[in-house]
C-alpha positions as a LaTeX table, in Angstrom:
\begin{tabular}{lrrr}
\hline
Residue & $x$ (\AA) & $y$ (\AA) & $z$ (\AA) \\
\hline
Unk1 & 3.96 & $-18.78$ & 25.07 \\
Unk2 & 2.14 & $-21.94$ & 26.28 \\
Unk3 & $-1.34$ & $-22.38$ & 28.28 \\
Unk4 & $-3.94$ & $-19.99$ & 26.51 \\
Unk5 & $-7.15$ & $-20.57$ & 26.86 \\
Unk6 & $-10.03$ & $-19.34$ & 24.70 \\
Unk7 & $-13.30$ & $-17.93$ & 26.29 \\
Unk8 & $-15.38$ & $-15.67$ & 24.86 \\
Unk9 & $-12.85$ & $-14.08$ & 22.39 \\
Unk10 & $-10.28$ & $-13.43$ & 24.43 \\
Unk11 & $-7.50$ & $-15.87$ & 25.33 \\
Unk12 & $-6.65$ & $-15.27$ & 29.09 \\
Unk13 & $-4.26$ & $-17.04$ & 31.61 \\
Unk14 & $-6.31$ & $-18.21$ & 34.27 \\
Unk15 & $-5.16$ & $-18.33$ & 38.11 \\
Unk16 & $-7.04$ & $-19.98$ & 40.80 \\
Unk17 & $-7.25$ & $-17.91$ & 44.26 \\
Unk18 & $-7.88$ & $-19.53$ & 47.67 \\
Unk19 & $-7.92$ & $-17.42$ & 50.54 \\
Unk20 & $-7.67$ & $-19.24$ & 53.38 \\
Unk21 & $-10.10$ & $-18.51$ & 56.55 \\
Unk22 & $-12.80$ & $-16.25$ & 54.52 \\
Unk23 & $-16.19$ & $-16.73$ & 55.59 \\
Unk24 & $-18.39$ & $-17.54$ & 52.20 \\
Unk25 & $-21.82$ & $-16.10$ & 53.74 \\
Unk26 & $-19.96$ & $-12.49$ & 53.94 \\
Unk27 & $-18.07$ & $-12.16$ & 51.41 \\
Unk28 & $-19.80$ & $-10.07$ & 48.38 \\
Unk29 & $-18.63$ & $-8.80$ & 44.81 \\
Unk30 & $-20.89$ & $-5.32$ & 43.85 \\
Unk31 & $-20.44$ & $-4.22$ & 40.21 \\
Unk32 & $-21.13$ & $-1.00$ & 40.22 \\
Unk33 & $-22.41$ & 1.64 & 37.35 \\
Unk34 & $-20.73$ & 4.96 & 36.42 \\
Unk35 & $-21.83$ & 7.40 & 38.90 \\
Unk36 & $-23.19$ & 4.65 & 42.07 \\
Unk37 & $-22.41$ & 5.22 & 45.18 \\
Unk38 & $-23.47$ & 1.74 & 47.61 \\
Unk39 & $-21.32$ & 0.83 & 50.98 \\
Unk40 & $-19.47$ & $-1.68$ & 52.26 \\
Unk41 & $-20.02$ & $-2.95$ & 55.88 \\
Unk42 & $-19.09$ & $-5.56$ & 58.31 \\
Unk43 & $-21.74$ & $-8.11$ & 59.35 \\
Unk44 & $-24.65$ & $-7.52$ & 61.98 \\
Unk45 & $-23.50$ & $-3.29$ & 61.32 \\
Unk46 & $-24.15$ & $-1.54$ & 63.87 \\
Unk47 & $-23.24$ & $-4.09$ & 66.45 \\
Unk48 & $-19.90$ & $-5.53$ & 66.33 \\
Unk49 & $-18.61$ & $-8.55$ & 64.48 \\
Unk50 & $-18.34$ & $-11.87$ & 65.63 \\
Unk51 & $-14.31$ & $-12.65$ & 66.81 \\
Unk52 & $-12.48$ & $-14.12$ & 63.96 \\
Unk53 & $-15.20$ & $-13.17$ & 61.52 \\
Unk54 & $-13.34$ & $-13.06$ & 57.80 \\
Unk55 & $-15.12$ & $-11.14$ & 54.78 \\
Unk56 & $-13.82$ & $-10.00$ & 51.52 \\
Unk57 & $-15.86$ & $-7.42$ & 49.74 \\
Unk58 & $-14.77$ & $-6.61$ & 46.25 \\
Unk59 & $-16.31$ & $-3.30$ & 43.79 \\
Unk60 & $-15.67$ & $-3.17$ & 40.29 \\
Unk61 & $-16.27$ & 0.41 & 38.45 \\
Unk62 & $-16.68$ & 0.61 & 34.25 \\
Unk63 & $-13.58$ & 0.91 & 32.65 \\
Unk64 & $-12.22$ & 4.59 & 32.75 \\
Unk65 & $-13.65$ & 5.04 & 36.24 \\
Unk66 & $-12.38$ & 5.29 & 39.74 \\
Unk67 & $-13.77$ & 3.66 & 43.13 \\
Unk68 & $-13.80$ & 6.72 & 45.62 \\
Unk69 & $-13.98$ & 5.39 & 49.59 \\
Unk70 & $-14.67$ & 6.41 & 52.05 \\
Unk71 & $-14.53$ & 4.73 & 55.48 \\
Unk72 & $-16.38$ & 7.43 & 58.07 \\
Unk73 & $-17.34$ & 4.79 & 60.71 \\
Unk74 & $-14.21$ & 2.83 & 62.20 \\
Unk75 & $-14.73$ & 0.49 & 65.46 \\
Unk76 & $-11.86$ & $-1.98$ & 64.80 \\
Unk77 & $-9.61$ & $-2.95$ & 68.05 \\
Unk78 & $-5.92$ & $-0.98$ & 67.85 \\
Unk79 & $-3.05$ & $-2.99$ & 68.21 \\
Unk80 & 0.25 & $-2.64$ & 66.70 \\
Unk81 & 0.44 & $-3.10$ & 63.20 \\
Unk82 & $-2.69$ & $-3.85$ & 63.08 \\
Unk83 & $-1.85$ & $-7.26$ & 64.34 \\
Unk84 & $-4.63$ & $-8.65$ & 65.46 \\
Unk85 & $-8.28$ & $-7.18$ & 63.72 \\
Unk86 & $-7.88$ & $-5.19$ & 60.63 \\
Unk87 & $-9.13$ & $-4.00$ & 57.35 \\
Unk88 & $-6.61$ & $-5.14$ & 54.73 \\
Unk89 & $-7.42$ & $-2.52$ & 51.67 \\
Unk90 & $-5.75$ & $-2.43$ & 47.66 \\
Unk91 & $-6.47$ & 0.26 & 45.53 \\
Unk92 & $-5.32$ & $-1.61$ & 42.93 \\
Unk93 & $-7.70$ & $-4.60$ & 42.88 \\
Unk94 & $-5.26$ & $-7.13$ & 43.98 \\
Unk95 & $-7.35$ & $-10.15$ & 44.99 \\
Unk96 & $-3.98$ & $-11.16$ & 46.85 \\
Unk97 & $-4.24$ & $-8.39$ & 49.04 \\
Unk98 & $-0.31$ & $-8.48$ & 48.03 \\
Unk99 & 0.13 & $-4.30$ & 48.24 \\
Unk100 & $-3.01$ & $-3.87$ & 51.00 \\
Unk101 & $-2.67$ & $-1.08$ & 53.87 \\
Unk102 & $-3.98$ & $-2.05$ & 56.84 \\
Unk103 & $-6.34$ & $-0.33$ & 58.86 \\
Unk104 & $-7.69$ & $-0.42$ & 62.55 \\
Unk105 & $-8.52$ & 1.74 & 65.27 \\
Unk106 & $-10.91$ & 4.38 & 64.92 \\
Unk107 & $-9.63$ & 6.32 & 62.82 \\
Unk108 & $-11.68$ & 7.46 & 59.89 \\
Unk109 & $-10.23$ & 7.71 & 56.39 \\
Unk110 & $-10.64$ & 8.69 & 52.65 \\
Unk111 & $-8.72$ & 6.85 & 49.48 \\
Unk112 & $-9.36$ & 6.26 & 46.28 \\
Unk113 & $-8.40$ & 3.28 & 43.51 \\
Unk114 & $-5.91$ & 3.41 & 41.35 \\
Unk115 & $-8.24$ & 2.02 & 38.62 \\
Unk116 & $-11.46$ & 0.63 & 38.62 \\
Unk117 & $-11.12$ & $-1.91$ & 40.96 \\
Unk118 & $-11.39$ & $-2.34$ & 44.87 \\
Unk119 & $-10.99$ & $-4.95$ & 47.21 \\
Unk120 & $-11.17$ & $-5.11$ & 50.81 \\
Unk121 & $-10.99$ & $-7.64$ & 54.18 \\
Unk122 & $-12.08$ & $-8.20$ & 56.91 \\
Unk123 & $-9.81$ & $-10.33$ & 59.17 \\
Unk124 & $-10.94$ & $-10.53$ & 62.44 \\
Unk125 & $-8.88$ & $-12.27$ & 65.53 \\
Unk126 & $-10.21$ & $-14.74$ & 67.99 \\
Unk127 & $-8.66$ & $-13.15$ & 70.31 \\
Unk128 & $-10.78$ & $-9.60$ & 70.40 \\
Unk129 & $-14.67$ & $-8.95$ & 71.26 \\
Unk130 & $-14.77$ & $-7.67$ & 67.66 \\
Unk131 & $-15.94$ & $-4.46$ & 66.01 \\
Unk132 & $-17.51$ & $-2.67$ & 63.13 \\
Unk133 & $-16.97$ & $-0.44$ & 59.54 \\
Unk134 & $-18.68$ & 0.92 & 57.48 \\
Unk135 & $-17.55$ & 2.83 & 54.00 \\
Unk136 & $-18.88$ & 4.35 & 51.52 \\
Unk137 & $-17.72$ & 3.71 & 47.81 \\
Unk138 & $-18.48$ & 6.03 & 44.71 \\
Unk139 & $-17.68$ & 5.20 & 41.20 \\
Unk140 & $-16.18$ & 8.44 & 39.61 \\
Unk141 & $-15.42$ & 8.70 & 35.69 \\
Unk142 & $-11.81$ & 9.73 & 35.27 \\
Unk143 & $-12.24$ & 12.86 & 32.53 \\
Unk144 & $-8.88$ & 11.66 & 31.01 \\
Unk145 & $-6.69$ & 8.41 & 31.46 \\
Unk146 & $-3.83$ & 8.00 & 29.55 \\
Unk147 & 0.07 & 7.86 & 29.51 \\
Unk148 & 0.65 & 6.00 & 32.73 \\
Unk149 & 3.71 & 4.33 & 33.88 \\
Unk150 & 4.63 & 2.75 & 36.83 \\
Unk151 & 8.04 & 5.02 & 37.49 \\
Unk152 & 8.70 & 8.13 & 36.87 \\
Unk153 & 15.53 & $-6.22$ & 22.98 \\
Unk154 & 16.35 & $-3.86$ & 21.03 \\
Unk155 & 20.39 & $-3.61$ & 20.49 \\
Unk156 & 21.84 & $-3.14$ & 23.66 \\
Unk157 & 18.93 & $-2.75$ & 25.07 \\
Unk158 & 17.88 & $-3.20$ & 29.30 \\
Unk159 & 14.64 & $-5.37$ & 30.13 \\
Unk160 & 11.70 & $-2.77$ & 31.89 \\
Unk161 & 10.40 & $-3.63$ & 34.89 \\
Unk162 & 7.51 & $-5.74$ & 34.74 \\
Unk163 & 4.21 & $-3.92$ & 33.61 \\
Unk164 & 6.56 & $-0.60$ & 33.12 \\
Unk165 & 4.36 & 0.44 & 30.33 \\
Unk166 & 0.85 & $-0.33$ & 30.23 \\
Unk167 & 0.08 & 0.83 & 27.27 \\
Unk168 & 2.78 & $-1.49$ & 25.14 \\
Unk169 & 1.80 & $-4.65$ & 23.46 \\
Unk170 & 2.21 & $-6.62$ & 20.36 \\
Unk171 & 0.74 & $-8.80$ & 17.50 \\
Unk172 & 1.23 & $-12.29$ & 18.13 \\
Unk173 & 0.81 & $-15.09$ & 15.67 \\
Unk174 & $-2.01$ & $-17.36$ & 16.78 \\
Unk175 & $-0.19$ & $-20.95$ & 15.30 \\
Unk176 & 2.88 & $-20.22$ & 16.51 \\
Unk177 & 2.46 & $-17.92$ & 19.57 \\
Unk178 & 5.56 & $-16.03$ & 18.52 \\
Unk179 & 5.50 & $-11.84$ & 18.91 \\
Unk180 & 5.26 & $-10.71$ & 14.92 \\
Unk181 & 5.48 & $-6.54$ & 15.58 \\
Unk182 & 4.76 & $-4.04$ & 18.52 \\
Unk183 & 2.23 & $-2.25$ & 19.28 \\
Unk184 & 0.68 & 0.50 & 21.52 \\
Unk185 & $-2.94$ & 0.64 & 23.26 \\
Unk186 & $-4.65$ & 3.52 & 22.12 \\
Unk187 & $-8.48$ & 3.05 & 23.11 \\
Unk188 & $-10.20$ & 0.19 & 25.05 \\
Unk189 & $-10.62$ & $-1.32$ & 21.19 \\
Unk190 & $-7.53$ & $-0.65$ & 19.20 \\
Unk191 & $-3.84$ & $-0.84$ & 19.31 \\
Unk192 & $-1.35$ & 1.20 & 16.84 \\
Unk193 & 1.25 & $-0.25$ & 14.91 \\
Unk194 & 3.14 & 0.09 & 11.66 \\
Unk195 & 0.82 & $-0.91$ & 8.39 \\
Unk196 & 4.15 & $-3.74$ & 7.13 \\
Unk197 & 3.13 & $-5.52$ & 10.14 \\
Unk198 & $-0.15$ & $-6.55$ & 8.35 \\
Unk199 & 0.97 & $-7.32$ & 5.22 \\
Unk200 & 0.18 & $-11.81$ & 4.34 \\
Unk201 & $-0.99$ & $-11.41$ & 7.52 \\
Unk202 & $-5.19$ & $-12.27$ & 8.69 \\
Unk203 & $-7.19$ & $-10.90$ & 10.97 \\
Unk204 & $-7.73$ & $-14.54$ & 12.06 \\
Unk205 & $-4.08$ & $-15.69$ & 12.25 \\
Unk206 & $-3.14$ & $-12.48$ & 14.32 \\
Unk207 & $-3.85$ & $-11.66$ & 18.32 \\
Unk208 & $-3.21$ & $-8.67$ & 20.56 \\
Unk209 & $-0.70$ & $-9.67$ & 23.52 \\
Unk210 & $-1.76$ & $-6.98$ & 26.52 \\
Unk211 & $-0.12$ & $-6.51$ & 29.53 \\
Unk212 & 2.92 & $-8.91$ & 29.48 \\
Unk213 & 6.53 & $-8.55$ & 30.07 \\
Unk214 & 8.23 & $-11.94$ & 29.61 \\
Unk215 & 6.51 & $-14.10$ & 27.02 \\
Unk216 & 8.66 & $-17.34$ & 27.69 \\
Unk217 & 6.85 & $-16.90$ & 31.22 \\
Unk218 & 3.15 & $-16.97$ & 32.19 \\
Unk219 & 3.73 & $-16.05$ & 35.96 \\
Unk220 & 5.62 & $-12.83$ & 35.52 \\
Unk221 & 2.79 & $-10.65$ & 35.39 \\
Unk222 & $-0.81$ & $-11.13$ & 36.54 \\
Unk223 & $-2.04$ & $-8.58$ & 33.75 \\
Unk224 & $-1.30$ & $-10.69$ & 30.40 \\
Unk225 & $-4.27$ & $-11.07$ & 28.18 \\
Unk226 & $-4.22$ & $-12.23$ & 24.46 \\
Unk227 & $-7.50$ & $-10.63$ & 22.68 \\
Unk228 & $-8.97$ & $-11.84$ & 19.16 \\
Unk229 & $-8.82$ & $-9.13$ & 16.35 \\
Unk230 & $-12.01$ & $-8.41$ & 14.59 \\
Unk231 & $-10.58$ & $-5.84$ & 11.74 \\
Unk232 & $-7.18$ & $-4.24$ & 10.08 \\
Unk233 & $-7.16$ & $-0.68$ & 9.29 \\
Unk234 & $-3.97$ & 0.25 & 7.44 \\
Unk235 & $-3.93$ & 3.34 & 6.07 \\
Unk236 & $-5.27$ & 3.31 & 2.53 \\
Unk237 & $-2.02$ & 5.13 & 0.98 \\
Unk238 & 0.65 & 3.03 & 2.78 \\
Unk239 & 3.75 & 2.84 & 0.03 \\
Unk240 & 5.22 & $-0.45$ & 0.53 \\
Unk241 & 8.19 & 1.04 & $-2.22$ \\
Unk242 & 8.54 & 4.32 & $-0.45$ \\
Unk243 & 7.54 & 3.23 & 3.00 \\
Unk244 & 5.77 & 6.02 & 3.63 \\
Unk245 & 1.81 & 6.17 & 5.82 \\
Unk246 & 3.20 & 3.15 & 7.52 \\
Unk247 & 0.70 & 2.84 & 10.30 \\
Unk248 & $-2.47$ & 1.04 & 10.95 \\
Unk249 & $-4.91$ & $-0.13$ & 13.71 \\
Unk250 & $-5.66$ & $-3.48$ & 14.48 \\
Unk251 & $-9.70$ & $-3.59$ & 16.95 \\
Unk252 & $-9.80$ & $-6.32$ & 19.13 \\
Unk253 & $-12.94$ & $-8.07$ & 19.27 \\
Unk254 & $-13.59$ & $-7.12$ & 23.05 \\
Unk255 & $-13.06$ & $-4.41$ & 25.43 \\
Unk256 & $-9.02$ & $-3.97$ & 26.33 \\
Unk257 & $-9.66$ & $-3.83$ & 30.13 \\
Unk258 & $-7.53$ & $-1.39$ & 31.99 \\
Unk259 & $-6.23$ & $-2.32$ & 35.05 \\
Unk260 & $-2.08$ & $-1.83$ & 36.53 \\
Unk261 & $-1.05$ & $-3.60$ & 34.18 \\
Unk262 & $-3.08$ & $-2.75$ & 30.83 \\
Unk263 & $-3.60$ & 1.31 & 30.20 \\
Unk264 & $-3.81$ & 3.28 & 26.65 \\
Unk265 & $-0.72$ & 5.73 & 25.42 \\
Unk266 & $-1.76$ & 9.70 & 25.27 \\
Unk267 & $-1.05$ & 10.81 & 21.84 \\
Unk268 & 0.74 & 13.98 & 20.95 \\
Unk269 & $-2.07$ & 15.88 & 20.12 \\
Unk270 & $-0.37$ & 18.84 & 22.07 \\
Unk271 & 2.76 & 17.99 & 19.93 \\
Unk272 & 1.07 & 18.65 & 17.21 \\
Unk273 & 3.61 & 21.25 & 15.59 \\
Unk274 & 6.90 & 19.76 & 17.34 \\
Unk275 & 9.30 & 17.79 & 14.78 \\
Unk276 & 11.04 & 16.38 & 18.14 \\
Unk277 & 14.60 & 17.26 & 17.30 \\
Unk278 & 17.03 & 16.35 & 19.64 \\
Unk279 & 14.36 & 14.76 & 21.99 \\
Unk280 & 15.55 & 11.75 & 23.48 \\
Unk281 & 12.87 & 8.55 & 23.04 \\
Unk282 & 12.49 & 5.44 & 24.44 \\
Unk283 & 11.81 & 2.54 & 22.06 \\
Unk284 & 10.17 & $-0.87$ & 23.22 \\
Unk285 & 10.25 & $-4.30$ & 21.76 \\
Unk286 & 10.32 & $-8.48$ & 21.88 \\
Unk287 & 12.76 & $-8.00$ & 18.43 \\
Unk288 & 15.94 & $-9.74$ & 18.10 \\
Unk289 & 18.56 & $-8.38$ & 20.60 \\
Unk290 & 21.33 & $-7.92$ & 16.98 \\
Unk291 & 20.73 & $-8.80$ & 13.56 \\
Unk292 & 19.85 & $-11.92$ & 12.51 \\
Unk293 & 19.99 & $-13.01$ & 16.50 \\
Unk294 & 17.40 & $-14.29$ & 18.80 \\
Unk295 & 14.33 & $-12.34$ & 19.61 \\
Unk296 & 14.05 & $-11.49$ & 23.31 \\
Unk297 & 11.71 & $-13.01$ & 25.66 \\
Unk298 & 11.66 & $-9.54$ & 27.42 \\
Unk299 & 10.14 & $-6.71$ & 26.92 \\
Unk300 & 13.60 & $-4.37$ & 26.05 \\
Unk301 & 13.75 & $-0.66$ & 25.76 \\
Unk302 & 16.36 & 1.44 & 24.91 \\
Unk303 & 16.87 & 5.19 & 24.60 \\
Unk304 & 17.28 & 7.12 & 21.00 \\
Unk305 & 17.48 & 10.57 & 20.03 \\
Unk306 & 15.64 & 12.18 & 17.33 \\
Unk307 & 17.41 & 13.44 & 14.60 \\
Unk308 & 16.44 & 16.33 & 12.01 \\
Unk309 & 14.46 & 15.84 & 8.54 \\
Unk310 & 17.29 & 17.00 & 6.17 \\
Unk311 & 19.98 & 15.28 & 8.49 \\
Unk312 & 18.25 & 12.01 & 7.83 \\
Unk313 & 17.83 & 12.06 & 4.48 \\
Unk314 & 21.51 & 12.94 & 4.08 \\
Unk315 & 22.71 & 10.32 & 5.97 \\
Unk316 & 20.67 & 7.83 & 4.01 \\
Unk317 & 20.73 & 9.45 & 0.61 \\
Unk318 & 17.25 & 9.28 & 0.17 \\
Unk319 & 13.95 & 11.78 & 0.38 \\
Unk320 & 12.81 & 11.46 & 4.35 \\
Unk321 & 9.07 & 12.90 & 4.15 \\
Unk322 & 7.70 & 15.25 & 6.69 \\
Unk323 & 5.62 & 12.59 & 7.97 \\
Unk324 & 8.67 & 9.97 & 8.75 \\
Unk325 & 10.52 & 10.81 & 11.75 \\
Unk326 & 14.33 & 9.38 & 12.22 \\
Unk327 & 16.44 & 8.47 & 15.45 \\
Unk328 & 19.39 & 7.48 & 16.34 \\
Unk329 & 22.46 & 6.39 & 18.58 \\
Unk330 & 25.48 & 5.47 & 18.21 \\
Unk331 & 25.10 & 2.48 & 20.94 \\
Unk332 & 21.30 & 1.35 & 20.55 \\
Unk333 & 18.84 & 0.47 & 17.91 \\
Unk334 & 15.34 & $-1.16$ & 17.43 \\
Unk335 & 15.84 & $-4.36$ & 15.49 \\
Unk336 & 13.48 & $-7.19$ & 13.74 \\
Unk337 & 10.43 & $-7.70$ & 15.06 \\
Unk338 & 10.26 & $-4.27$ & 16.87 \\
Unk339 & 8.90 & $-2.72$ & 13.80 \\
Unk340 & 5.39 & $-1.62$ & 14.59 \\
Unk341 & 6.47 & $-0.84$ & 18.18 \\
Unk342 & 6.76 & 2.33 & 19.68 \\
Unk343 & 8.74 & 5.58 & 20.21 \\
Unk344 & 7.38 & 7.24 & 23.74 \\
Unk345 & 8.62 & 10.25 & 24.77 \\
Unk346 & 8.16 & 11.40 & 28.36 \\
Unk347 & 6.62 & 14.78 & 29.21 \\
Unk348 & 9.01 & 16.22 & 31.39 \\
Unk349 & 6.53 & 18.19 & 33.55 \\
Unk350 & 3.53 & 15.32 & 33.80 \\
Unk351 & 5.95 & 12.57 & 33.05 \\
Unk352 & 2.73 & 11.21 & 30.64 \\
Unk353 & 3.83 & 8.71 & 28.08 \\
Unk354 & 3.22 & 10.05 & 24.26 \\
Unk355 & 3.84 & 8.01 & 21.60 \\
Unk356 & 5.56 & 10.10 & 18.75 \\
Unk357 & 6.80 & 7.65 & 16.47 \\
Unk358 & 6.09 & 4.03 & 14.77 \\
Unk359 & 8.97 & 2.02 & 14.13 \\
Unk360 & 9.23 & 1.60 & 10.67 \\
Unk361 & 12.64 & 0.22 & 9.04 \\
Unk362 & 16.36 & 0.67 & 9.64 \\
Unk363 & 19.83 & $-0.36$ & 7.81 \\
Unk364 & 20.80 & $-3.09$ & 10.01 \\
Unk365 & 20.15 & $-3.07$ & 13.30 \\
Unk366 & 23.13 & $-0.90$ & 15.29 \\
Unk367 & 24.17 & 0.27 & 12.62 \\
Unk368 & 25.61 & 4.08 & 11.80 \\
Unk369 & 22.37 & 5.00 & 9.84 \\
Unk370 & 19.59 & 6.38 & 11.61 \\
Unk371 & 16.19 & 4.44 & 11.35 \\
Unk372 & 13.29 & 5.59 & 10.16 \\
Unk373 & 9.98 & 5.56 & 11.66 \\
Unk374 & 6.17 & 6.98 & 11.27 \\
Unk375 & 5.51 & 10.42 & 13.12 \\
Unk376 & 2.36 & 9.94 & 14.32 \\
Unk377 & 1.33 & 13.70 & 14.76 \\
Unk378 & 0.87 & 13.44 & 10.77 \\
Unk379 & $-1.70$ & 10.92 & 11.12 \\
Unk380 & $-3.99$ & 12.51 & 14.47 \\
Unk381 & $-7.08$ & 13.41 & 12.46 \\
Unk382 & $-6.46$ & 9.70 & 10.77 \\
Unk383 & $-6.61$ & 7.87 & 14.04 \\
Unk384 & $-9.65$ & 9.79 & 14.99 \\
Unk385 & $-11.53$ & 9.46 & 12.32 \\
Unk386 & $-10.62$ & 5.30 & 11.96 \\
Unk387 & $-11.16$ & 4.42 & 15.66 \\
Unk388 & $-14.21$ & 6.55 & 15.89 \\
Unk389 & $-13.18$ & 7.72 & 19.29 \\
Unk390 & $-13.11$ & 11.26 & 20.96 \\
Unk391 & $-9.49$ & 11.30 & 22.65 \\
Unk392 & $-8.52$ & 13.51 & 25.77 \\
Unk393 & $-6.11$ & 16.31 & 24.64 \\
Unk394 & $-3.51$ & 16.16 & 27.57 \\
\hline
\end{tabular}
């Protein structure tokens, strides 16, 4: 991982945007507060637009908020595809305009963000007498925001697509800028991973890696952020011996900022009383594809089924604990460096993202043992009370 650059406490990749044609006395960034409504409009509103006028407007929202539009006066010239004037709009933010709709015409319309972030252009054609918008723009706090994906290695694992999971991300050494455990993003602050990830390790020596998918690559994804840590919290009756109340929290100095890329995980607060058995989960990780092998440069998941309390400790001849959860397949496995990472399993009905287990340790990687990882509905009222956060129940 090469080019970081520190600012602030947070180490971000930088990219310089030019958009060609943009007229600089038009264009306007509004940052707006939870609950704001302002508007958006084209110059000289209500008379037209000059011919090949170019604006680009951009609202930002808090975190955890929506930008709700709506565009209620629309004098733009029609043509086909909106070839010639149009309003290029992305509900995601994208400063690239890369997944924009178009609009023209007269036609009036209604859409809201995907997360807190808006931007919009004007691109006018010299070859029209011009026109005029206007929109109104509301920022609306979402009640609950978690467990997002974009659809609905590891041994043997397959790469996700890029940005898959928000919500994963991992430890990173800050010498070597090599991936140390997983993680998941549970609040705006704090990320989840096993408490043996933490061990000779400093707060100092360790970052958060947000939002990336291929960490041999700094152009894959727009979204990857490395934050500073300001604190450890590993649970205060973690058994190295036993390996039991693996799981801790690292806080990042600064605010995780959600966007397409970067989200939080829901935790199974509804699961509360589930042991998972027989669930199929999907496990995520930058480990070593085998044991003793290379770690991956992508982000790998694979798919393992959860396997009953006294089956596991059969199968390893030892005393599994009610708060240790075990999976298994005969084809796939976690492997080193995915320790820490996490077990998601899928809501069938909301298709939210829950994360139910921490990996924790294994025989091997592949092998035909069953691995053993931290259930994290033992450890709710823990989480709550160490990030000091009230948590949606979805």
């Amino acid at each position: 991982m090469t080019g970081w650059v520190v600012s602030c406490g947070v180490i971000l990749v930088i990219t310089i945007v030019s958009v060609t044609g943009q007229s600089a006395n038009c264009d306007t960034l509004d940052n707006y507060a939870s609950g704001a409504t302002g508007y958006i409009q084209s110059p000289n509103f209500p008379n037209y637009y000059n011919p090949g006028t170019k604006c680009l407007y951009t609202v930002n929202a808090p975190v955890g908020h929506y930008l709700y539009v709506q565009c209620y006066d629309m004098y733009l010239p029609s043509s086909t595809g909106c070839y010639y004037d149009k309003l290029s709009v992305s509900l995601s933010g994208d400063s690239n305009l890369a997944d924009a709709q178009q609009r023209c015409g007269t036609t009036t319309f209604n859409v809201q963000t995907s997360y807190n972030k808006l931007v919009v252009a004007l691109q006018g054609s010299t070859s029209t007498v011009g026109g005029r918008f206007r929109c109104q723009i509301t920022a609306v706090k979402i009640p609950c925001d978690c467990g997002r994906r974009k659809t609905a290695t590891i041994y043997n694992g397959f790469p996700t697509k890029a940005n898959e999971y928000p919500m994963m991300s991992a430890l990173v050494d800050v010498s070597s800028k090599e991936v140390v455990c997983g993680s998941t993003i549970v609040t705006d602050r704090h990320a989840l991973t096993a408490a043996h990830c933490l061990l000779k390790r400093t707060v100092t020596g360790t970052a958060l890696l947000v939002g990336d998918q291929n960490i041999k690559i700094g152009t894959d994804t727009p979204f990857s952020v490395v934050m500073l840590l300001s604190s450890f919290i590993s649970h205060p009756n973690y058994d190295s011996t036993g390996k039991t109340n693996d799981i801790a929290l690292v806080r990042t100095t600064n605010t995780i900022v959600f966007n397409p890329g970067v989200g939080r995980v829901c935790l199974p607060f509804r699961f509360g009383t589930s042991t998972f058995t027989g669930a199929a989960v999907t496990a995520l990780g930058w480990g070593t594809i085998d044991f003793g092998a290379p770690m991956s440069p992508e982000l790998l998941q694979t798919t393992l089924n959860v396997i009953a309390q006294t089956d596991c400790s059969t199968r390893l001849s030892r005393t599994i604990q009610p708060s240790q959860l075990c999976a298994f397949s005969t084809k796939n496995d976690t492997c080193q460096n995915d320790s820490g990472g996490p077990l998601y399993y899928v809501d069938p009905n909301s298709q939210l993202v829950y994360e139910v287990g921490i990996v924790g340790f294994g025989v091997g990687c592949g092998s035909a043992f069953p691995s053993v990882n931290t259930r994290v509905t033992s450890f709710l009222d823990w989480i709550v009370t160490n990030t000091g956060y009230t948590f949606c129940e979805k």
